[in-house]
VOPAGU-2260 file (C-alpha; in pm, 1 decimal, decimal comma):
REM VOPAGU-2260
SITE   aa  ch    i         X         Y         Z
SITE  UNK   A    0   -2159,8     717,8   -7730,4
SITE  UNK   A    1   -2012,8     536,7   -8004,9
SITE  UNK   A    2   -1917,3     181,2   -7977,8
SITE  UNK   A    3   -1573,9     200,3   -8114,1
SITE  UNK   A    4   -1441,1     574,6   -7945,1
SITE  UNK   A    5   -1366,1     673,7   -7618,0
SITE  UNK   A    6   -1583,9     943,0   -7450,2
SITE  UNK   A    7   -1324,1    1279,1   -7279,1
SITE  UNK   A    8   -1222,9    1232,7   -6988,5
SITE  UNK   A    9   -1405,2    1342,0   -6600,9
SITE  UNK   A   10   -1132,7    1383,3   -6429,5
SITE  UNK   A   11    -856,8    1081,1   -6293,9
SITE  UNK   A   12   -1036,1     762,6   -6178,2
SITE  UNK   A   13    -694,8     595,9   -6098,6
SITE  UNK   A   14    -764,8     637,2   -5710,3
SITE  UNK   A   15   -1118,0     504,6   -5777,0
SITE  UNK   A   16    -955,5     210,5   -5926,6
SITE  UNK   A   17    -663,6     109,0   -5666,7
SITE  UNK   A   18    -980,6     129,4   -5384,0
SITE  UNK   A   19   -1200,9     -86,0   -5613,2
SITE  UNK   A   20    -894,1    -349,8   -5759,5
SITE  UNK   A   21    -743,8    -352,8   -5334,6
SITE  UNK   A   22   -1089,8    -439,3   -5211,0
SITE  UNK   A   23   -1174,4    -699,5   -5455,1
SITE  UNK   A   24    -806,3    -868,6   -5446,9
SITE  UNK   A   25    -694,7    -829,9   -5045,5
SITE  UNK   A   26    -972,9   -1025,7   -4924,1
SITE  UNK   A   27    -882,4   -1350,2   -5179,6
SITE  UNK   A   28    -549,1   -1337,2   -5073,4
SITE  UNK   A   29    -532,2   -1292,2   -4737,8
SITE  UNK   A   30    -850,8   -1613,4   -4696,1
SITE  UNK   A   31    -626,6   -1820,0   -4953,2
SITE  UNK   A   32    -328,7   -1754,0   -4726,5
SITE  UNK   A   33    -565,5   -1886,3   -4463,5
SITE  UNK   A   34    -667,6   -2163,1   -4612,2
SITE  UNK   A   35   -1008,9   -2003,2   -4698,0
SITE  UNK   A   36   -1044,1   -1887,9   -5030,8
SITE  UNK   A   37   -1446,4   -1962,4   -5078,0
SITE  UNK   A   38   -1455,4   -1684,9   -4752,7
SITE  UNK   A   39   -1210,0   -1474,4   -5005,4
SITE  UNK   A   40   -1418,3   -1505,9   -5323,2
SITE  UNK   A   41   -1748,7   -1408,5   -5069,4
SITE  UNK   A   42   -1590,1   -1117,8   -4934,0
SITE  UNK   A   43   -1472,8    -960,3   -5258,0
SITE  UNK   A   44   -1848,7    -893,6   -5338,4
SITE  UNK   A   45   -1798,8    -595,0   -5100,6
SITE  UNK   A   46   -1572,5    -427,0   -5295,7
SITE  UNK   A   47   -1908,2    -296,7   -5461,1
SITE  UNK   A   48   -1955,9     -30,7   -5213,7
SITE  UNK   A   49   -1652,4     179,4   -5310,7
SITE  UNK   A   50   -1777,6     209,5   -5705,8
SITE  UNK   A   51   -2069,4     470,4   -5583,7
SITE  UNK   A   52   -2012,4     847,2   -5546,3
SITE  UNK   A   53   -1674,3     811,5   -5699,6
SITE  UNK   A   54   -1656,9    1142,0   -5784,5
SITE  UNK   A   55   -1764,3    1305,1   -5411,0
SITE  UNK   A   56   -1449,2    1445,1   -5137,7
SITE  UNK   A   57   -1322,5    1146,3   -4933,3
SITE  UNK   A   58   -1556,2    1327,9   -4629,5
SITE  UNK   A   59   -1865,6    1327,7   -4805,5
SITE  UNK   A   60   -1811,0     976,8   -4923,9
SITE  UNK   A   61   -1791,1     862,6   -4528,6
SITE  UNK   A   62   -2146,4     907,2   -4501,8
SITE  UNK   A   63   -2282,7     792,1   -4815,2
SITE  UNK   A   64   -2093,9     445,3   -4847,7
SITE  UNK   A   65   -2232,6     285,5   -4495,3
SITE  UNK   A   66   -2579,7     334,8   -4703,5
SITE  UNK   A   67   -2455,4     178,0   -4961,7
SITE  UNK   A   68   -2307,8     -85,8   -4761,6
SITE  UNK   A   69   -2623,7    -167,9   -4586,1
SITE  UNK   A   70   -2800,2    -217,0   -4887,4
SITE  UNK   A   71   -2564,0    -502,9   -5042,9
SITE  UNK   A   72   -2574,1    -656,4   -4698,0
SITE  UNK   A   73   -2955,3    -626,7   -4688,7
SITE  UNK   A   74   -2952,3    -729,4   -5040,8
SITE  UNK   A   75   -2708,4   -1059,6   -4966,1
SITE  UNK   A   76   -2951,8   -1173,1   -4664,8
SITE  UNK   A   77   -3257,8   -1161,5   -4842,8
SITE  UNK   A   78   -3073,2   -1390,2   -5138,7
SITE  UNK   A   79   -2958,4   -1625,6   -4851,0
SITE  UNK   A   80   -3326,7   -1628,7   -4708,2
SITE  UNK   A   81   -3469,1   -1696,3   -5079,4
SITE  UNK   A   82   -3228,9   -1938,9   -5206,1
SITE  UNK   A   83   -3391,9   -2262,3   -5056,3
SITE  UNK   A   84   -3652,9   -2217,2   -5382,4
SITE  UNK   A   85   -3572,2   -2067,8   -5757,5
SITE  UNK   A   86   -3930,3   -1912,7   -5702,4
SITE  UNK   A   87   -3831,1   -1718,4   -5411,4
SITE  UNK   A   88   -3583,6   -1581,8   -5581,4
SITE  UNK   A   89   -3769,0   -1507,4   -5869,1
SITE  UNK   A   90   -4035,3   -1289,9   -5652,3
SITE  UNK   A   91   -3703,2   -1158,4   -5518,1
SITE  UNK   A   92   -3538,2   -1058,0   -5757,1
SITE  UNK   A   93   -3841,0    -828,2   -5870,8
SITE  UNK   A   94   -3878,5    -671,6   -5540,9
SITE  UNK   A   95   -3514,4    -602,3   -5485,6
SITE  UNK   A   96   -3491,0    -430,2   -5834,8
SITE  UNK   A   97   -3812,2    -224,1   -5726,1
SITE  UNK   A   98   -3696,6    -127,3   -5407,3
SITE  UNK   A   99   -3341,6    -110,1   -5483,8
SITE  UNK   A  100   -3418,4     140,3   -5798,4
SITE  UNK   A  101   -3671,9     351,0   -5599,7
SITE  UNK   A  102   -3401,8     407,1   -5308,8
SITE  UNK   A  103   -3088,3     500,2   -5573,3
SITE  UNK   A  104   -3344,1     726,0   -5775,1
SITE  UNK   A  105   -3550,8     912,2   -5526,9
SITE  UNK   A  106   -3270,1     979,7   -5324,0
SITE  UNK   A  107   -3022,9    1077,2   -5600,2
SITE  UNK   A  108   -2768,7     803,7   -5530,0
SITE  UNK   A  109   -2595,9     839,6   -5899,7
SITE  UNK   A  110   -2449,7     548,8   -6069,6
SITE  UNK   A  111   -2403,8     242,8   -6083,3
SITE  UNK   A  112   -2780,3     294,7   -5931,7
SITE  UNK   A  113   -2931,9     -13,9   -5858,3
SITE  UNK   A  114   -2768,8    -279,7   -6040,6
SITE  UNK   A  115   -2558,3    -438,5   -5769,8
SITE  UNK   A  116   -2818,4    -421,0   -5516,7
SITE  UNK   A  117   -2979,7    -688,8   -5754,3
SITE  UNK   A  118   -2662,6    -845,0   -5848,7
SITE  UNK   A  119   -2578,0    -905,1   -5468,5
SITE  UNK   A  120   -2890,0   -1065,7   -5415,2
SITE  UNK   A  121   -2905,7   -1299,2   -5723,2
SITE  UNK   A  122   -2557,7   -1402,5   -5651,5
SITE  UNK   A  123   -2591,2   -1449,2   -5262,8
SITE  UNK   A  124   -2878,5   -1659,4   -5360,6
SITE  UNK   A  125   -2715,2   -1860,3   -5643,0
SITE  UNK   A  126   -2396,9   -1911,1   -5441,9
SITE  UNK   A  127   -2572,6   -2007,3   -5101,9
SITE  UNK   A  128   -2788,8   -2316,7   -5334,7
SITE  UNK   A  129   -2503,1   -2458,1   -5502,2
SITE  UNK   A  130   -2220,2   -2461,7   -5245,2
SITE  UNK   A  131   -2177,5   -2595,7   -4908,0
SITE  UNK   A  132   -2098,7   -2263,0   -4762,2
SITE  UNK   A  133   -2360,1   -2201,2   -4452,0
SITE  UNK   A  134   -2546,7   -1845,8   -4455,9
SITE  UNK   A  135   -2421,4   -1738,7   -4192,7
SITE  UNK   A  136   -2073,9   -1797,7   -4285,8
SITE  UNK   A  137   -2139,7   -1613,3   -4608,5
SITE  UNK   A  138   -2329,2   -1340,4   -4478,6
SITE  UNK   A  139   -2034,1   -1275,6   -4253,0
SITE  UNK   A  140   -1782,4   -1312,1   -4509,5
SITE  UNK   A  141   -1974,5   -1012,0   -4749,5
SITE  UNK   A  142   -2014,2    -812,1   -4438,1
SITE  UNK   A  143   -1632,4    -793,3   -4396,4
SITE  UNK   A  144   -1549,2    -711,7   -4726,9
SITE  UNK   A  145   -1770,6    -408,6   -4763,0
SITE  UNK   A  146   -1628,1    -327,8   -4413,3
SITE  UNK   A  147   -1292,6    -306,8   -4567,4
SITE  UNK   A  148   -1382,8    -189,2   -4905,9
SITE  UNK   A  149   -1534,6     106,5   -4685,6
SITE  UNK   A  150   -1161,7     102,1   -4469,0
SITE  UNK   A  151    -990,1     138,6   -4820,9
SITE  UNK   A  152   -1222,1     435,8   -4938,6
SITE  UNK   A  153   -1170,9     634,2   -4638,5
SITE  UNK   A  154    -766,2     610,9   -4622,4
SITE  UNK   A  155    -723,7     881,1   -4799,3
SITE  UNK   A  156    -858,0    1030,5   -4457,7
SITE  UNK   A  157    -530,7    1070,9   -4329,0
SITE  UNK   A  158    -429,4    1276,2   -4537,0
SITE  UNK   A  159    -463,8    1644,9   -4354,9
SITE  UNK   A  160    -566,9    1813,7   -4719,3
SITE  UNK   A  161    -853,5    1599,0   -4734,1
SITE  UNK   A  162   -1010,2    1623,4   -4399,2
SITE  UNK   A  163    -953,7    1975,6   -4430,3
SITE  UNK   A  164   -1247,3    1960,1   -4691,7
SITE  UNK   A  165   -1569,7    2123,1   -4533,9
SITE  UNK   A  166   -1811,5    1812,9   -4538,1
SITE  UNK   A  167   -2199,0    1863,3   -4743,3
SITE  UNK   A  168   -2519,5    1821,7   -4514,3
SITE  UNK   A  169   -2661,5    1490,5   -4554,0
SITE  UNK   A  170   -2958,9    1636,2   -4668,3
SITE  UNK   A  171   -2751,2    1792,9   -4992,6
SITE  UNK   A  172   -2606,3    1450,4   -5044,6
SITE  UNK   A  173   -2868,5    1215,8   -5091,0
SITE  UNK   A  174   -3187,9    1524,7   -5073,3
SITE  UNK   A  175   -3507,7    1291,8   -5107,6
SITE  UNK   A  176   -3729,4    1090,2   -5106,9
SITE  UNK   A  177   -3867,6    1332,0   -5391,7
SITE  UNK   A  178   -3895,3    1219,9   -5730,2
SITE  UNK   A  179   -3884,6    1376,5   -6077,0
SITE  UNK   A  180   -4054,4    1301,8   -6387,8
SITE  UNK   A  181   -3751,7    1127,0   -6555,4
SITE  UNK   A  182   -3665,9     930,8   -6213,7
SITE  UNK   A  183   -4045,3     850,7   -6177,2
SITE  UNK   A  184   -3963,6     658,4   -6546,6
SITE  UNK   A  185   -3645,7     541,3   -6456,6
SITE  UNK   A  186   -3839,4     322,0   -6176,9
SITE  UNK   A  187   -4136,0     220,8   -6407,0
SITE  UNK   A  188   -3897,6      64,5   -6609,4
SITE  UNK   A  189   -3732,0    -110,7   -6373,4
SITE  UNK   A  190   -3996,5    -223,8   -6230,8
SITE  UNK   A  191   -4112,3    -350,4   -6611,1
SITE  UNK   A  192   -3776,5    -488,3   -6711,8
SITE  UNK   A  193   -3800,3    -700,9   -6344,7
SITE  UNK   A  194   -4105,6    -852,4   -6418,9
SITE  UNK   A  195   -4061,4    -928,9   -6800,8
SITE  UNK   A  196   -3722,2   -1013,2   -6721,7
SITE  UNK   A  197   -3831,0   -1311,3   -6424,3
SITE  UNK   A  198   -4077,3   -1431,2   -6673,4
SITE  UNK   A  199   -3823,2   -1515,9   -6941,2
SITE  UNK   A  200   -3574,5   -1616,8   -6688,0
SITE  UNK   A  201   -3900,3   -1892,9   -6602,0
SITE  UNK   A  202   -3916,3   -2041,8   -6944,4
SITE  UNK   A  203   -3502,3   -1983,9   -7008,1
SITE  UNK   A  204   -3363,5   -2104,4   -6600,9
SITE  UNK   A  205   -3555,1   -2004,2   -6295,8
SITE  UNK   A  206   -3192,5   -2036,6   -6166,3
SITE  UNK   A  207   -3063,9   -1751,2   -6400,3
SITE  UNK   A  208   -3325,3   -1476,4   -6403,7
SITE  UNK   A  209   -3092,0   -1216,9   -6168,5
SITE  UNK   A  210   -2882,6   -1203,3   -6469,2
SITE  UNK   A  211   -3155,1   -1150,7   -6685,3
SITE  UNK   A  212   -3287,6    -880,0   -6478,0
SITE  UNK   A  213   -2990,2    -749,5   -6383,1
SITE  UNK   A  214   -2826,9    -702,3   -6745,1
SITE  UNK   A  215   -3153,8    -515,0   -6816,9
SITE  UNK   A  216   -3127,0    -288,1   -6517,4
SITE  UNK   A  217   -2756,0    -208,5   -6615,5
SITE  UNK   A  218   -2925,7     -93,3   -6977,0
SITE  UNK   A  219   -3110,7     125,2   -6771,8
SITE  UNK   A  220   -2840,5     322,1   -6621,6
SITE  UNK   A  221   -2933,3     620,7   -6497,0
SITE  UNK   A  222   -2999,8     821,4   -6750,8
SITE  UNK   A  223   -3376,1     880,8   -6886,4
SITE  UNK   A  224   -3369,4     916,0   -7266,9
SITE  UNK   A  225   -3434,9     706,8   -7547,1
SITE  UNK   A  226   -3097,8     707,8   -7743,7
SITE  UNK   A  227   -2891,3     621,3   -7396,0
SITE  UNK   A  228   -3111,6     308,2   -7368,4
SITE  UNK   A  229   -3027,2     189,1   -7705,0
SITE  UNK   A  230   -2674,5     288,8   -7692,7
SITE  UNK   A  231   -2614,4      78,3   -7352,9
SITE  UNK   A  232   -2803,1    -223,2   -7498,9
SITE  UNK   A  233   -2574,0    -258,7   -7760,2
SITE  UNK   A  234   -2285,2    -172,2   -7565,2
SITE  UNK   A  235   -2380,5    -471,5   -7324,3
SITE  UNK   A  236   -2446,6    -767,5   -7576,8
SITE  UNK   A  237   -2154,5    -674,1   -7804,4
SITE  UNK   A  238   -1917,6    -622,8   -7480,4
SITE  UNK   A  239   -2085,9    -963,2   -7294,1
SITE  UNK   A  240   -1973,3   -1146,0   -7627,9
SITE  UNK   A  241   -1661,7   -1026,2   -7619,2
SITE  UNK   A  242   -1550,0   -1035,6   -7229,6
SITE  UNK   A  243   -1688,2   -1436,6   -7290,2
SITE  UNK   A  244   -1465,4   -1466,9   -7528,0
SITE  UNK   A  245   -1177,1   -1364,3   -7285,6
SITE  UNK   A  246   -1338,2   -1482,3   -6997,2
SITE  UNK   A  247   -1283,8   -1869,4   -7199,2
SITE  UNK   A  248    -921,4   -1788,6   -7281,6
SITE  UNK   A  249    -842,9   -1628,2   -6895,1
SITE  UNK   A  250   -1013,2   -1961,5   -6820,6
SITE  UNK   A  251    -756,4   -2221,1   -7010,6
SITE  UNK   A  252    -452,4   -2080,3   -6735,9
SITE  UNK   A  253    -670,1   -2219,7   -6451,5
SITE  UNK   A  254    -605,6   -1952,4   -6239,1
SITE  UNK   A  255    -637,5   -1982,0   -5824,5
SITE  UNK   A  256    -477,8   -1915,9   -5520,8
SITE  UNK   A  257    -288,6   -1568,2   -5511,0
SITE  UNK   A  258    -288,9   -1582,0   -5905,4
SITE  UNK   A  259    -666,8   -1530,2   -5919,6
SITE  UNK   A  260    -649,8   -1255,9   -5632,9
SITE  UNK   A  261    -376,8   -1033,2   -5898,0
SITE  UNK   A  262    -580,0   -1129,3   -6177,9
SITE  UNK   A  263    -939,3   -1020,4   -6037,4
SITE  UNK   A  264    -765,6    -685,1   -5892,8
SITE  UNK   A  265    -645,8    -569,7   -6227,3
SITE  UNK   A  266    -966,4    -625,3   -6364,2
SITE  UNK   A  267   -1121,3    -473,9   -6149,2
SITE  UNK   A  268    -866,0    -192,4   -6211,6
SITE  UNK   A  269    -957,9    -141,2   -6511,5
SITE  UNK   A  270   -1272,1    -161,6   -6546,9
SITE  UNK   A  271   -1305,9     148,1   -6354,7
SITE  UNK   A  272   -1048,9     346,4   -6581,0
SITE  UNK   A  273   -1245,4     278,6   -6880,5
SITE  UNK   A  274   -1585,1     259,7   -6780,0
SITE  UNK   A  275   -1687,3     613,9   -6799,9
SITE  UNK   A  276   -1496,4     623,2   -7165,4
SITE  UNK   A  277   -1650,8     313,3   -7291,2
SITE  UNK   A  278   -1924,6     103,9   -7131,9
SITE  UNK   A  279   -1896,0    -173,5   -7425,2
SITE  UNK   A  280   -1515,3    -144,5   -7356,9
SITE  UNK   A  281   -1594,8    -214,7   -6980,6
SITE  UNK   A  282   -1761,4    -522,0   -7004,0
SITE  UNK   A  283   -1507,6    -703,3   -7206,9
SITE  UNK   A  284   -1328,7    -702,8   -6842,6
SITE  UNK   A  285   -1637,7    -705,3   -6632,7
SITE  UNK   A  286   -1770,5   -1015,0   -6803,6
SITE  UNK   A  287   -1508,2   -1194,0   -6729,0
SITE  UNK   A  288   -1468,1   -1057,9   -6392,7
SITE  UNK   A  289   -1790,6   -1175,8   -6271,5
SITE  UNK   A  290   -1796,0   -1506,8   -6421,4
SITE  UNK   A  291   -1411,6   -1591,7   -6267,8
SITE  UNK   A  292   -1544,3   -1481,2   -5937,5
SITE  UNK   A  293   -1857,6   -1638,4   -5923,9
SITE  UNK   A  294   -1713,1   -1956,1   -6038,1
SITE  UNK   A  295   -1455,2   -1976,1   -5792,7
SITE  UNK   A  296   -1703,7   -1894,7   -5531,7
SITE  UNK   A  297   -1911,1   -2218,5   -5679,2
SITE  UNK   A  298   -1645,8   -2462,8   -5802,9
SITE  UNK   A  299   -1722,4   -2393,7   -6176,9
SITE  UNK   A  300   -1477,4   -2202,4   -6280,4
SITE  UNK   A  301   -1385,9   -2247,4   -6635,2
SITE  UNK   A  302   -1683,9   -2339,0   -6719,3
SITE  UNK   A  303   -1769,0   -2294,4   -7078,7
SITE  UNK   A  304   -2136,6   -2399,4   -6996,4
SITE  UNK   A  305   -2167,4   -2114,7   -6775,7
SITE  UNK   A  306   -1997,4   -1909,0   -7029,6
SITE  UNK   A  307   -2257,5   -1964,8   -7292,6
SITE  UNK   A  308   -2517,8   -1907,8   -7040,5
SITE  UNK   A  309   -2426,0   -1572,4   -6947,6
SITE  UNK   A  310   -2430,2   -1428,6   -7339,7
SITE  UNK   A  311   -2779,4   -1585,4   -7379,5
SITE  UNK   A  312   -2936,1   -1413,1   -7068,0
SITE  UNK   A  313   -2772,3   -1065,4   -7117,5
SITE  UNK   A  314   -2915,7   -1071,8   -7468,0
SITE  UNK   A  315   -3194,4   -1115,7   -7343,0
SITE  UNK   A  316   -3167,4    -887,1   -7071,0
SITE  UNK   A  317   -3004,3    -591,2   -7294,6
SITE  UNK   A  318   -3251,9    -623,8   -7517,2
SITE  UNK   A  319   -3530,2    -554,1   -7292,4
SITE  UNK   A  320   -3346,1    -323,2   -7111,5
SITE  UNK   A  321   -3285,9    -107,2   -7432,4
SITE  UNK   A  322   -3707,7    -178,4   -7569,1
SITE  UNK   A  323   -3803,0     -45,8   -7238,6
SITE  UNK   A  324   -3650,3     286,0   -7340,6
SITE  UNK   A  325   -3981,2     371,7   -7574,1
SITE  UNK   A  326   -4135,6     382,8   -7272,4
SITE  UNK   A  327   -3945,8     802,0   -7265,5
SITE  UNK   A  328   -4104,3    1017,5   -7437,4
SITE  UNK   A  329   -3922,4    1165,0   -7804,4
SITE  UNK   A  330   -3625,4    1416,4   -7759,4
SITE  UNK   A  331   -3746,7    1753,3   -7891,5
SITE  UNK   A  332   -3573,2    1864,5   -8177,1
SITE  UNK   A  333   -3214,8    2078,3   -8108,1
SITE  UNK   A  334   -3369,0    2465,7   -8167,3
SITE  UNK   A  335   -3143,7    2586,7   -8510,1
């Protein structure tokens, strides 16, 4: 995929979208109504859980989201549990990606794959060490937000046309554990990227390695070829650069309250419009996305610092995300 053209169109994402933008901005509104936006902020993690098997019937989706769900909540505790030490979360981070990747590959989970299993983690951790929110209170908070990112996805439920939909066995819908050459390679470098990744993040920030290793896993993707790696490396450093760039000037309005709620939701909207078209595209909203909700959950929002930060570790990241692609073996030559 080119960096400057849009790839056709699969089919309407805009119900996709109002699930992912509702469960991202309900929760911050309704806590900053309460007087509890940190909660908000916490909670809008779950929305995560409605961005896999996008493109499955409403009555398949029912049984493959509560996996998903349980996986970010699994993810989240074992961040809380590691955050009292950069190292833990370092050994962490690698085992989560592992695990994470062999779960969403062997049993055919499709994309995003594993990146926000690691995300979760590395943020739950970060967030947990550097605000005075308690675990528990956070744990809870996340829980509740995938809950109702999950209530969102299934409200098309009652609608009689799509219950009418003859549901897939379980077995058809994540068949596995069984693993293929190419997904056998998609976890080796994972696994790789982890490691190398945690070992720069040492000599760059313990404190920042999840990003590190997370921007790497996104170059992964899902798909096992050469050219793909390469293609979503470059997509990822030139989009980072970018979405800092508006992340700095979304930054300068300040924005809070109900204000930051509207602002993350159309984001979030967005994103998943133009994310299948354009992944560079993408993260010139998800950069900024990420780095407005994580600083609001810790107090540094607007943070130019932090801004900075984030370009130099998904350089690195993307680019050993995109080396690790060698790693596949050389398309064949089209036959003439």
């Amino acid at each position: 995929m080119s960096l400057f053209a849009l790839a056709p169109t699969r089919g309407p994402r805009w119900h996709l979208a109002t699930q992912a933008a509702l469960g991202i901005a309900v929760p911050i509104a309704v806590m900053t109504v309460l007087g509890a936006p940190s909660l908000g902020y916490i909670a809008a993690s779950g929305a995560f859980t409605v961005l896999f098997a996008g493109a499955a019937p409403v009555i398949d989706r029912a049984r493959i989201l509560p996996f998903v769900a349980a996986g970010l909540i699994v993810s989240a505790v074992l961040g809380v549990l590691a955050s009292v030490s950069p190292w833990l979360v370092s050994v962490g981070v690698v085992v989560v990606a592992i695990v994470s990747a062999a779960l969403s590959f062997g049993f055919r989970l499709g994309p995003p794959g594993p990146l926000f299993f690691v995300l979760v983690f590395g943020l739950s951790a970060h967030v947990v060490a550097s605000s005075p929110i308690p675990p528990a209170g956070y744990i809870t908070a996340l829980a509740a937000g995938c809950t109702f990112s999950y209530a969102v996805a299934m409200a098309p439920l009652l609608l009689p046309r799509a219950r009418a939909i003859a549901p897939t066995p379980l077995r058809r819908l994540l068949p596995g554990p069984a693993f293929t050459a190419d997904s056998r390679m998609l976890v080796l470098r994972v696994a790789i990227v982890a490691v190398l990744g945690v070992l720069l993040g040492l000599l760059i920030d313990p404190t920042r390695t999840y990003w590190i290793v997370g921007s790497a896993v996104a170059v992964v993707g899902v798909a096992a070829a050469r050219r793909a790696a390469v293609q979503r490396g470059l997509h990822r450093m030139l989009g980072t650069v970018v979405g800092a760039g508006v992340y700095a000037l979304l930054a300068l309005l300040h924005p809070s309250g109900l204000w930051l709620a509207l602002l993350l939701g159309a984001l979030q909207f967005t994103i998943e419009l133009v994310v299948v078209r354009n992944y560079a595209l993408a993260l010139v909203f998800i950069t900024p996305l990420v780095l407005l909700l994580t600083g609001a959950a810790t107090g540094e929002i607007g943070s130019m610092q932090v801004a900075g930060e984030r370009i130099v570790d998904t350089l690195v990241g993307a680019a050993l995300g995109a080396a690790s692609g060698v790693l596949h073996p050389r398309a064949a030559p089209a036959d003439r």
